[in-house]
VODREN-51267 format. One line per 3 residues: their letters; for each residue x, y, z of C-alpha. Coordinates in steps of 0.2 Angstrom, whole numbers, m for minus. Example, Ala and Ser with C-alpha at 12.3 -4.5 7.8 and 13.67 -1.06 7.14 Angstrom:
REM residues 2
AS = 62:m22:39; 68:m5:36
REM end
This chain:
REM residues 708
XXX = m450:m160:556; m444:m144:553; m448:m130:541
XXX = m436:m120:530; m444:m103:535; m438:m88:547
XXX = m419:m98:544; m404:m87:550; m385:m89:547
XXX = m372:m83:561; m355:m84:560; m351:m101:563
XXX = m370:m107:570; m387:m109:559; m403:m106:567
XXX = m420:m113:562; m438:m111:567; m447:m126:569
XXX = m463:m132:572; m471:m128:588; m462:m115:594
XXX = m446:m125:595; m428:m118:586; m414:m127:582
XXX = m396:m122:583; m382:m130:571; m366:m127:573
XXX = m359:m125:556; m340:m123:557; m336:m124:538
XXX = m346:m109:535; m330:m99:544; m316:m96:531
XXX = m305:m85:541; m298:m100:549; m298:m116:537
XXX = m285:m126:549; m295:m124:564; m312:m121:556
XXX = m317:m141:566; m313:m134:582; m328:m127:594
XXX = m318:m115:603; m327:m104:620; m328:m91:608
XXX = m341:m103:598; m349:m106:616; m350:m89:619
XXX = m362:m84:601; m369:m99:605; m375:m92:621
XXX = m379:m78:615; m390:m83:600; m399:m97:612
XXX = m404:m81:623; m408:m70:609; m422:m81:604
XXX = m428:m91:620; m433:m73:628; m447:m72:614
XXX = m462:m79:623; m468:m89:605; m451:m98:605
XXX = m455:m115:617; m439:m123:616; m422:m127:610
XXX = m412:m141:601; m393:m140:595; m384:m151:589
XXX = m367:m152:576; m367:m150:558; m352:m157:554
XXX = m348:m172:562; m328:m167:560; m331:m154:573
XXX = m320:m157:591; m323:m149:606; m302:m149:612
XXX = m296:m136:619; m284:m124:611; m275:m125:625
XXX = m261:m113:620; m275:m99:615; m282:m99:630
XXX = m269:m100:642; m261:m84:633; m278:m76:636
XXX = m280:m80:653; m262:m70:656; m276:m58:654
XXX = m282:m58:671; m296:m44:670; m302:m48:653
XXX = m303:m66:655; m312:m65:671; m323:m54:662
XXX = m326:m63:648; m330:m79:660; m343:m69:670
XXX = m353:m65:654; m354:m84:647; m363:m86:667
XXX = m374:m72:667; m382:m78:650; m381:m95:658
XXX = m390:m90:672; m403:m82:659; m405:m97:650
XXX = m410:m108:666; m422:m94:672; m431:m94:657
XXX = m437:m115:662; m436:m118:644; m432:m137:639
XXX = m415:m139:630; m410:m155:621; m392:m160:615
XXX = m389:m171:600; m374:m177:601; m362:m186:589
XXX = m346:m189:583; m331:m185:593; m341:m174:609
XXX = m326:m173:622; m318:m156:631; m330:m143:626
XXX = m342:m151:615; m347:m162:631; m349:m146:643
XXX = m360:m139:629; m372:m154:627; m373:m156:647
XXX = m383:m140:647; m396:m148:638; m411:m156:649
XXX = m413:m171:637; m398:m178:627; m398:m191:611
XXX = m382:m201:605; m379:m210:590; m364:m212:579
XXX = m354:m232:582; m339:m221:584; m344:m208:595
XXX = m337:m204:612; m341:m190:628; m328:m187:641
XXX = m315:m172:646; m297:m176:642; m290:m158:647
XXX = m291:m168:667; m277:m176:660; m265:m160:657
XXX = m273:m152:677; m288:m143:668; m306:m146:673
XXX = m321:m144:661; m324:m126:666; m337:m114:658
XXX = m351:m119:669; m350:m139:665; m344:m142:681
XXX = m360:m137:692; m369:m142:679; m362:m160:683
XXX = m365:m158:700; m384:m153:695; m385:m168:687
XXX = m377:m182:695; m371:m175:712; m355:m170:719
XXX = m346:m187:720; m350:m193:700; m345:m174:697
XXX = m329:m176:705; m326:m191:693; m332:m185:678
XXX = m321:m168:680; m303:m178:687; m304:m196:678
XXX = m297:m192:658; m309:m205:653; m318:m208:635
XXX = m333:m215:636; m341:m225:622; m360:m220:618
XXX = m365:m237:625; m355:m232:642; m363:m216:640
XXX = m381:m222:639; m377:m233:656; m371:m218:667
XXX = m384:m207:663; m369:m197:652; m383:m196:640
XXX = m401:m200:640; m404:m210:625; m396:m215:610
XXX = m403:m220:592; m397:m227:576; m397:m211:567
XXX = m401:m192:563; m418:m196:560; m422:m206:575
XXX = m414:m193:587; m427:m179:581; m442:m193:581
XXX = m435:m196:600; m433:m177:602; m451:m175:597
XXX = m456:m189:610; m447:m182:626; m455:m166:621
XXX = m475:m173:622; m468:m182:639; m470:m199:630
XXX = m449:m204:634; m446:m214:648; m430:m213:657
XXX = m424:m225:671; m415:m212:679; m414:m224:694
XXX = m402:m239:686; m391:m225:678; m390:m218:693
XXX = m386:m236:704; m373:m240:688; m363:m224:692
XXX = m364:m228:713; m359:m245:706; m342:m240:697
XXX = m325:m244:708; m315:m229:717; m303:m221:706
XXX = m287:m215:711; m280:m198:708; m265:m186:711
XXX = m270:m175:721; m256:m164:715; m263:m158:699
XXX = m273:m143:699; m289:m147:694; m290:m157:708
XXX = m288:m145:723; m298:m133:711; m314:m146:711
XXX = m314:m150:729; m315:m131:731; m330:m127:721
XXX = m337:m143:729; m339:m134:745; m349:m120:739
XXX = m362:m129:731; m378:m124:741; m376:m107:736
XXX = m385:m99:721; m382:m104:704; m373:m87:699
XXX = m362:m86:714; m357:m104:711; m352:m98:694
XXX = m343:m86:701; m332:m97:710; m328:m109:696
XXX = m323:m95:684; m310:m90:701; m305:m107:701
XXX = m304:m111:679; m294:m96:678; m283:m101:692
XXX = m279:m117:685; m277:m111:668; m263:m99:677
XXX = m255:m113:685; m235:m118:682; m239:m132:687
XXX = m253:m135:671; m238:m127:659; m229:m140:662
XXX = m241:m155:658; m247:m148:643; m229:m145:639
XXX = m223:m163:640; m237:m175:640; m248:m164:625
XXX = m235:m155:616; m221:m162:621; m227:m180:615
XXX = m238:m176:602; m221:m166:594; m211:m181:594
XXX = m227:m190:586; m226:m179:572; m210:m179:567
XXX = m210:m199:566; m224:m198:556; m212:m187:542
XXX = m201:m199:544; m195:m209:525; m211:m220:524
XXX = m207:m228:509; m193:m237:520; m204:m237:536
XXX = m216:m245:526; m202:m259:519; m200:m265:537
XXX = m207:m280:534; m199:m293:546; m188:m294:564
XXX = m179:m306:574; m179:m306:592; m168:m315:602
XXX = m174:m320:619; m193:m327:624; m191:m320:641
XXX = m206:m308:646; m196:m294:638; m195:m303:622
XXX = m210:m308:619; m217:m293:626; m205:m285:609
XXX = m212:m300:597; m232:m294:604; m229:m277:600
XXX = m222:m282:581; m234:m293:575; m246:m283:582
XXX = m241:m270:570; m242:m281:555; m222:m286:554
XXX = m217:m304:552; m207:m310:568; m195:m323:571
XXX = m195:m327:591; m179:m337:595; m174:m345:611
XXX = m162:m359:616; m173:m373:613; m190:m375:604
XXX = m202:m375:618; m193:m361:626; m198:m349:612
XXX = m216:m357:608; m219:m352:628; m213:m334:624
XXX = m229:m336:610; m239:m339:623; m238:m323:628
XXX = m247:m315:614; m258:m329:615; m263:m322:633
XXX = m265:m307:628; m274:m310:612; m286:m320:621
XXX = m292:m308:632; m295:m294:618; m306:m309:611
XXX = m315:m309:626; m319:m290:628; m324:m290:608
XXX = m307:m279:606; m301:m292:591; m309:m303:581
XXX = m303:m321:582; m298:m319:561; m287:m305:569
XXX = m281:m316:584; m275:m328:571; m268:m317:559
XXX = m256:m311:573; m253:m325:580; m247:m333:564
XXX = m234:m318:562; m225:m326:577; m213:m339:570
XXX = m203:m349:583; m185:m359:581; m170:m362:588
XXX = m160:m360:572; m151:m343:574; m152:m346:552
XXX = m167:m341:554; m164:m322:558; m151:m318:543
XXX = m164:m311:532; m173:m300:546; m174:m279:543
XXX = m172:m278:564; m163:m289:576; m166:m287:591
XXX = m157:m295:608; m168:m299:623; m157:m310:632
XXX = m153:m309:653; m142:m294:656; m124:m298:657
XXX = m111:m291:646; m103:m307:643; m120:m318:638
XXX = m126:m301:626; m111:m301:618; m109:m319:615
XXX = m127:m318:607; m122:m303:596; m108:m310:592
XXX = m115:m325:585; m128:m314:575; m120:m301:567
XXX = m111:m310:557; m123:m317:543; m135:m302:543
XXX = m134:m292:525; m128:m275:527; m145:m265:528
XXX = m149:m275:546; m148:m267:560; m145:m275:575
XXX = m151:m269:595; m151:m276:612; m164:m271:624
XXX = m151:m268:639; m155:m256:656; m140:m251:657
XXX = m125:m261:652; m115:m249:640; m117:m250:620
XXX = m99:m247:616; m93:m263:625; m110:m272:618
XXX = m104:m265:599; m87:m273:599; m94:m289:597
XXX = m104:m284:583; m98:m286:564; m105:m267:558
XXX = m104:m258:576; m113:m241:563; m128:m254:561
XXX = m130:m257:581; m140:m248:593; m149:m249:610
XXX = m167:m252:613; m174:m249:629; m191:m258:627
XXX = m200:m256:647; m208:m270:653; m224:m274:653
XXX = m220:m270:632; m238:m269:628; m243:m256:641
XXX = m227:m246:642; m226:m231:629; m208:m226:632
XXX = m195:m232:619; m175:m225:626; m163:m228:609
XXX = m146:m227:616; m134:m222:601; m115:m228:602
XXX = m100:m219:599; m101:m227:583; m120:m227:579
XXX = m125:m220:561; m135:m207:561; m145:m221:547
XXX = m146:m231:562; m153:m219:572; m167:m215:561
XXX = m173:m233:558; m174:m236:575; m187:m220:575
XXX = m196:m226:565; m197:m242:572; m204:m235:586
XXX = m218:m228:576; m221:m243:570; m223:m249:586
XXX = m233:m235:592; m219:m234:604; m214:m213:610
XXX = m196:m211:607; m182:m202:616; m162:m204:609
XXX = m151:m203:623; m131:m208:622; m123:m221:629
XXX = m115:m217:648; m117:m229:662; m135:m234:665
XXX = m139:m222:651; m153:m209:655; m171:m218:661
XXX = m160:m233:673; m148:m221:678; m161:m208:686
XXX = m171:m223:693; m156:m230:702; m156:m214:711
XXX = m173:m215:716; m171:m229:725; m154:m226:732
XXX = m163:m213:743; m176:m223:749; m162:m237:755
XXX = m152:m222:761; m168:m215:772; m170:m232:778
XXX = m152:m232:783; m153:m216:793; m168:m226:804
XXX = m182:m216:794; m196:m229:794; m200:m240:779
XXX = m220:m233:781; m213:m217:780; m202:m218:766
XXX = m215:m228:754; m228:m214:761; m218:m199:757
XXX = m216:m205:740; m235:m209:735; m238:m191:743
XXX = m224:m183:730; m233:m192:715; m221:m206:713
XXX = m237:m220:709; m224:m233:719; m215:m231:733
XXX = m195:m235:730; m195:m252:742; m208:m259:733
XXX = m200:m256:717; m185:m263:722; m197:m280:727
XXX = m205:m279:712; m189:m279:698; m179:m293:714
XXX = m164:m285:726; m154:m295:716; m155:m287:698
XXX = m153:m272:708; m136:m280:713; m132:m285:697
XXX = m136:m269:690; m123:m260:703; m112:m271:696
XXX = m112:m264:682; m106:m248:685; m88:m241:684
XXX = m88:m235:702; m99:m231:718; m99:m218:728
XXX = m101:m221:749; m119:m219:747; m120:m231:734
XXX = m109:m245:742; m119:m243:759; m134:m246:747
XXX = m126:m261:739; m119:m268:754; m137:m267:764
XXX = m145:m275:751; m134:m289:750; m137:m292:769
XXX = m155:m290:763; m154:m306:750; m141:m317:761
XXX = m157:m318:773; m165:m323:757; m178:m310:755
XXX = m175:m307:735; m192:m299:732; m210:m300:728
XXX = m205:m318:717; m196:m324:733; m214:m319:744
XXX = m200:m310:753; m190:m295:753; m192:m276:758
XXX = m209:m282:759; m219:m298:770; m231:m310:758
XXX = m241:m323:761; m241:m341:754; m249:m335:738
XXX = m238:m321:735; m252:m307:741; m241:m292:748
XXX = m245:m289:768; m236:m277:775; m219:m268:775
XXX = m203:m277:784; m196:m271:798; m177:m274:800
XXX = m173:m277:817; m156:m274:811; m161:m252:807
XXX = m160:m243:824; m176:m232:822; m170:m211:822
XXX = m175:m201:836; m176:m188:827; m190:m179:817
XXX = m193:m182:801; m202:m168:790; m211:m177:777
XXX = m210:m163:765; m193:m166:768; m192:m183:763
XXX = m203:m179:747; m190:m166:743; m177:m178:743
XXX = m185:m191:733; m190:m178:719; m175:m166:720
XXX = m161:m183:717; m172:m188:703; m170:m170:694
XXX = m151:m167:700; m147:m183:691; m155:m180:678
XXX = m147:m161:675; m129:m172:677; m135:m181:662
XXX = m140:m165:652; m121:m156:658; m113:m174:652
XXX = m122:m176:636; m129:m191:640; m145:m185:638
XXX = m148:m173:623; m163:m159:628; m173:m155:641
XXX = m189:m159:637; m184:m180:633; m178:m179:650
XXX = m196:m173:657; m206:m186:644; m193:m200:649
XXX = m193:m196:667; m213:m197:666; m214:m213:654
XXX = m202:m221:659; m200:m223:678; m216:m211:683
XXX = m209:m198:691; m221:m188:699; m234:m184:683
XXX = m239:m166:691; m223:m160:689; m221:m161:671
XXX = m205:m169:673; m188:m168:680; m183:m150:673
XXX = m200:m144:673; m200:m149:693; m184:m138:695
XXX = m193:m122:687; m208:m122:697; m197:m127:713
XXX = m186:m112:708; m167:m116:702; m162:m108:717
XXX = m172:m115:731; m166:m132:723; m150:m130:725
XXX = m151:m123:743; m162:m140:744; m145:m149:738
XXX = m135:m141:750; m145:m144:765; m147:m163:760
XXX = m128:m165:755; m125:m173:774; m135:m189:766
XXX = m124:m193:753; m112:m188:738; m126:m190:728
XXX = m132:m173:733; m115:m163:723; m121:m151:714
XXX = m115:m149:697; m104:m132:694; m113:m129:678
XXX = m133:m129:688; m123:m117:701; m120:m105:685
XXX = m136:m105:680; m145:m101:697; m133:m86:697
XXX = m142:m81:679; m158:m84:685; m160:m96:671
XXX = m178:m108:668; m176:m121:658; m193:m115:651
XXX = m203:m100:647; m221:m107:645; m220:m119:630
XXX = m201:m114:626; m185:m124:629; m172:m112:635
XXX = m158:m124:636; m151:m126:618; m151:m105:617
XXX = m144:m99:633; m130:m113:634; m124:m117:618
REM end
């Protein structure tokens, strides 16, 4: 189709005249050696010569049209989100440089010449924006997906992609595309009207390409467009920037394309100068993709020799932990007091497996390839040749220890052995082991196959061996780390319990459950604390309680409500009672009132109450940093986000107290200290407020420098 005259080379684009009028545009990043380690990325400096190129050549009257595509399937469109938030510190120049990629936007739409976009490989973040200004856009790839994963750290596809979206699909699928960190397979793509059409191959697209441009393409724009009206609602937190930044723009589009422009490149530069999108790209991108890399330097040699666990327990957490291992190719032996007991914890990966066969996720050679990693006995003989061991019994002390009692003492001295405990302490649990240096805690979250967050609890006795194994056991797994040490109810359970200590405290003072369970959605909190004391039962709440060394008044007001709460037999969502009403079939209907709680007459300021639920979350979690207990700043934020989902658009616990400012915090803490000793302030935090300290500047930790 194309001719190999009047070709030009740019820095990181070819350009090429072809037949009738029409150019082409490749991006070409291997042709830039300055930068060999990025030369795949397509940055907005490549959208900007690309711009500029496109321009240069469709003002000439002979040029009819344009198609661009990638020459190097390699190429990725993320952003490099570090770069450009450093740059947009630039307030002036950034703006600047914005308002130039819109005026030869603007051009390029004035001219009314057609555009078409092929696209393949991986086209997310920028990539996507930049095939969306095409009038006509061709797929193909099996691998290749469209979408913008920067929604997911508060960033919205800026750049002009955003009205473009609202040009093409409207302001409501627009909304979705730019808020909903979605990837979207070619075939979903084609469906939505994300892209036009998609073919087998290379060849195919510029035979299509040559079609749509003789009007011989027909599109039904119509069921693309009933599929998108068709999709569910989607939920989001309407605490991340790119949120508020959106529903802004959103109000100005009936005004002219440039001035709509304008107005995204206000609000892009906003959100890209937003504490608030510092601190998730610090902990969920960085943060987690850090911790990814140094489990992948790990020894492999003896990750790799990992061949086979034992775990002790078919209970939904251990068989949850069975799941996760076979699926990663080890050999598990799933125990339980009797047979049937352990072949019904199978039963689980059967479930699960069954409906990736049903989506076409797994093949059925690969259902029962895993499935035959799951042995199941009752013989604890069994175990004693196992790499891992891990304990998934009910938690009690005296039932764990019995159990590890009885297994530690034939394992061969390489083995490590673990319990998955919330938060019974791993010095007691070690005494009953044989080699307390080879025993460690695991913290799996339940469901195991959804949750991400791994908490290894090291003992006063733990080696640092032990430690590592359990590391890379969790990349194995494809589990995210943290190492915490032991202390009562560790780091993730301890914080938690806090959490929903101030919602049973609120409901104490009269403050109404509606208000409680709303004040926390509004924070960010995904659940509300009475309903996460429904959904884990009032009585492992109890027994967890139990388990500490000593309550505070708060906490034994807490302790004693809720045992009021389970002598009227209301235990929980199980129970189709507790803080919540049910109905026969267990479907949630409404909050319980408690005739028992005199209503307050006074005023409650919500914000007030969302400070509270934040704020006790964080001061804990400081206590845990002062202690020891937890080891650096930025595990609390990714534990306190993965583990118990604490408010995502803060970043985290600490991350929360920077942008809250240290100070106001702790005048927070002070005015609250009337609801409970839970609000004490730690001397150390006091300290610090009087240094002005941040636990961060921008991407850096400053706790390990300014305190040690």
């Amino acid at each position: 189709m194309s001719t190999t005259e009047n070709f030009e080379s740019f820095k990181r684009f070819h350009l090429q005249h072809l037949e009738n009028g029409w150019i082409e545009i490749v991006f070409s990043p291997s042709a830039d050696e300055n930068l060999p380690s990025e030369k795949h990325r397509f940055t907005i400096n490549d959208l900007f010569e690309f711009l500029e190129l496109a321009v240069k050549n469709l003002v000439h009257t002979d040029v009819t049209g344009l198609i661009y595509r990638l020459g190097n399937t390699e190429a990725n469109g993320e952003l490099d989100y570090k770069t450009v938030l450093s740059e947009a510190k630039s307030v002036d120049e950034f703006r600047a440089f914005l308002t130039s990629l819109n005026t030869m936007q603007v051009k390029i739409r004035r001219l009314r010449k057609p555009l078409i976009s092929i696209v393949e490989g991986d086209f997310k973040g920028t990539l996507f924006g930049w095939a969306l200004m095409a009038d006509y856009r061709i797929g193909f790839g099996k691998t290749t997906t469209v979408g913008f994963p920067e929604s997911a750290y508060g960033i919205f596809p800026g750049y002009g992609a955003f009205n473009r979206m609202v040009d093409l699909w409207g302001i409501d699928f627009a909304l979705r595309m730019a808020n909903l960190p979605k990837n979207y397979s070619l075939a979903e793509a084609e469906n939505l009207g994300l892209i036009d059409n998609q073919v087998s191959n290379l060849n195919e697209a510029y035979a299509l390409a040559k079609k749509w441009k003789q009007d011989e393409v027909e599109i039904d724009y119509k069921t693309k467009a009933d599929n998108r009206n068709a999709l569910s609602s989607y939920h989001v937190n309407t605490n991340f920037p790119n949120v508020s930044a959106t529903k802004s723009i959103s109000k100005h589009i009936d005004k002219p394309l440039n001035e709509r422009l304008s107005f995204e490149s206000d609000q892009y530069l906003h959100v890209l100068r937003s504490e608030t999108t510092f601190a998730l790209l610090r902990t969920n991108y960085y943060g987690i993709r850090n911790i990814q890399s140094k489990l992948a330097g790990l020894n492999k040699e003896q990750s790799n020799s990992i061949r086979k666990i034992g775990v002790v327990g078919a209970g939904m957490m251990g068989s949850g932990i069975a799941y996760e291992a076979a699926r990663a190719k080890m050999n598990v032996v799933l125990l339980d007091v009797d047979l049937a007991q352990a072949e019904k914890g199978k039963q689980y990966s059967q479930r699960i497996t069954d409906k990736q066969l049903a989506k076409s996720e797994i093949t059925a050679n690969q259902q029962h390839a895993l499935l035959d990693r799951i042995q199941c006995t009752k013989s604890y003989e069994d175990l004693f040749d196992a790499d891992l061991i891990v304990e998934a019994v009910f938690e009690d002390t005296e039932l764990k220890s019995k159990v590890l009692s009885k297994v530690s003492v034939k394992l061969h001295k390489n083995a490590v052995l673990a319990t998955n405990t919330t938060s019974l302490p791993i010095e007691s649990l070690a005494s009953a082991t044989q080699r307390p240096e080879n025993f460690v805690g695991m913290h799996f979250f339940s469901p195991v196959e959804r949750m991400p967050l791994l908490e290894i609890i090291a003992g006063a006795e733990t080696s640092e061996k032990t430690k590592v194994f359990a590391l890379q056991i969790a990349h194995k797994l494809g589990k995210i780390p943290i190492i915490v040490n032991d202390g009562p109810a560790f780091f993730t359970s301890r914080i938690f319990f806090h959490y929903l200590l101030e919602g049973i405290t609120m409901l104490l003072e009269g403050i109404s459950p509606d208000m409680v369970e709303s004040a926390a959605k509004n924070a960010g909190f995904p659940v509300g604390p009475l309903l996460v004391l429904d959904e884990i039962s009032l009585p492992l709440m109890i027994h967890v309680y139990d388990q500490l060394p000593q309550l505070h008044d708060a906490q034994r007001k807490a302790y004693q409500y809720l045992r009021s709460v389970i002598e009227q037999g209301r235990l929980g969502r199980k129970a189709n009672a507790g803080l919540y009403d049910y109905d026969e079939q267990g479907k949630r209907i409404a909050l319980w009132k408690d005739v028992r709680l005199t209503p307050s007459e006074s005023v409650h300021d919500e914000a007030d109450l969302q400070a509270r639920l934040l704020h006790i979350v964080a001061l804990d979690s400081f206590r845990c940093l002062d202690e020891g207990v937890l080891l650096n700043t930025l595990d609390g934020d990714i534990g306190s986000i993965l583990g118990i989902g604490y408010a995502p658009h803060t970043g985290g616990v600490f991350s929360h107290i920077d942008q809250f400012g240290l100070r106001n915090f702790l005048s927070d803490c002070q005015r609250f200290l009337k609801h409970g000793e839970q609000w004490n302030v730690p001397r150390r935090l006091v300290e610090l407020a009087d240094q002005n300290f941040k636990f961060y500047t921008d991407f850096q930790s400053n706790w390990k420098t300014d305190v040690e």
